[in-house]
N, C-alpha and C positions, 0 to 999 in steps of 0.2 A: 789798751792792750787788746789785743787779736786770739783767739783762741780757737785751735779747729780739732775735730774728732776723727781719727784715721779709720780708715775700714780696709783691711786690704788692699794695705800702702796709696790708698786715694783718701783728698780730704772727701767726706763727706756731710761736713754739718759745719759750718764758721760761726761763733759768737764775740760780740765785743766786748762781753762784761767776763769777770770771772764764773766761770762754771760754775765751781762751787757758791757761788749766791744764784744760782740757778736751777741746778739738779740737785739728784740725790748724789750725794757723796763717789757710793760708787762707780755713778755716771759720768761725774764730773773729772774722776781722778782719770778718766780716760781720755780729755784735751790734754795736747800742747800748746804750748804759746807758738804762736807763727808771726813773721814779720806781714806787714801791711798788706804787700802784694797779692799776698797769700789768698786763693777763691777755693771755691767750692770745686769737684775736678780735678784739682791739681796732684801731682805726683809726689810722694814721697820714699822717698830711700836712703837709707843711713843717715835722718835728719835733714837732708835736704830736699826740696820744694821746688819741683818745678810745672809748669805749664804744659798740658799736654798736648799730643800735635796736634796740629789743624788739619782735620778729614780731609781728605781728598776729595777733590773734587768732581761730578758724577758728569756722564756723559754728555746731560744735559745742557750743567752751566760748563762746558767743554762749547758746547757747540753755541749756545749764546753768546759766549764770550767771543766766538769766532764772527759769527753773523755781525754782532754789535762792530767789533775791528774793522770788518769789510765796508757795513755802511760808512761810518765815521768817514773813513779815507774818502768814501766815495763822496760824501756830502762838503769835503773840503774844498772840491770842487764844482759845490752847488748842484749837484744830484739830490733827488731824496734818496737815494742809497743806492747799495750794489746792482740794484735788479735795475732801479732807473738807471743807471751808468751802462751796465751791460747791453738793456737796452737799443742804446746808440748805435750798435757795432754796427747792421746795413746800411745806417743813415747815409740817403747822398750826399750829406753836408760834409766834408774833408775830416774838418777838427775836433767835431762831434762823432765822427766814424773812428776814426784813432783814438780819442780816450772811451769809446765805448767798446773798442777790439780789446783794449790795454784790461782795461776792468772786467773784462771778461776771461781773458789768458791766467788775468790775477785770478782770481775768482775762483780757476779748476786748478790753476794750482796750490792757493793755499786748504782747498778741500782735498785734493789730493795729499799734501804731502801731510796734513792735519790726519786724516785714515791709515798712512802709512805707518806715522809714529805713534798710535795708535795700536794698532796692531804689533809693533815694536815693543810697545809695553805690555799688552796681553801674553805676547812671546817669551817676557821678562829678558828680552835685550836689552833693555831701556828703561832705570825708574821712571815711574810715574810722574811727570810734571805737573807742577802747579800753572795754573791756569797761566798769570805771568809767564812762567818759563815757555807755556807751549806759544802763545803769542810771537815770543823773543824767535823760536824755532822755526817761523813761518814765511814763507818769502814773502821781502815787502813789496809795496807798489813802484811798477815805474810808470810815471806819466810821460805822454810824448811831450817832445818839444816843440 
């Protein structure tokens, strides 16, 4: 058995034994039993339990998460990442000038349209995405052929 102490409709204390062989009476008459899932945090209303949202994500891991995106693609074609890819763009070697132009057009544009939506959500145009979602939002790469 599971037992948690509500504070202002959040659990805030879980125990697995009966309260009462724990606390004093008083104390103890103030758990419920909760099913397994049930954590510390979680929300309570009308007897029901739920998990609360996942914070948002700060501009920061917004923007790592963008960096990390761009190398990745870029290393898929054996760059060490975006900067080395970009890079390439005056090379006078043909094949190496083209995906270094490419990775680079990519490049302002997914920082571009990443500030715009951005600002979309500052504006409250636009909830806030999760990290995923703003990924999903960002133009992908095209490599030459």
């Amino acid at each position: 058995m599971k037992y948690a102490f509500i504070k202002d409709q959040v659990v805030a204390e879980i125990v697995q034994a009966n309260p009462f062989n724990l606390f004093a009476p008083a104390y103890a008459a103030q758990f419920v039993e909760v099913a397994d899932e049930v954590q510390q945090g979680w929300i309570e209303s009308g007897g029901v339990f739920t998990a609360p949202a996942a914070p948002m994500p700060t501009v920061a891991e917004y923007t790592a998460a963008i960096q990390n995106m761009l190398d990745a693609e870029a290393r898929t074609h054996n760059y060490d990442g975006i900067l080395s890819l970009a890079s390439y763009a005056p090379s006078t070697h043909p094949p190496f000038a083209a995906e270094g132009q490419a990775g680079l057009d990519w490049r302002d544009a997914v920082w571009g349209t990443s500030y715009l939506l951005m600002a979309q959500v500052q504006a409250g145009t636009i909830p806030q995405p999760t990290i995923a979602e703003l990924l999903a939002m960002l133009p992908p790469m095209v490599w030459p052929v």
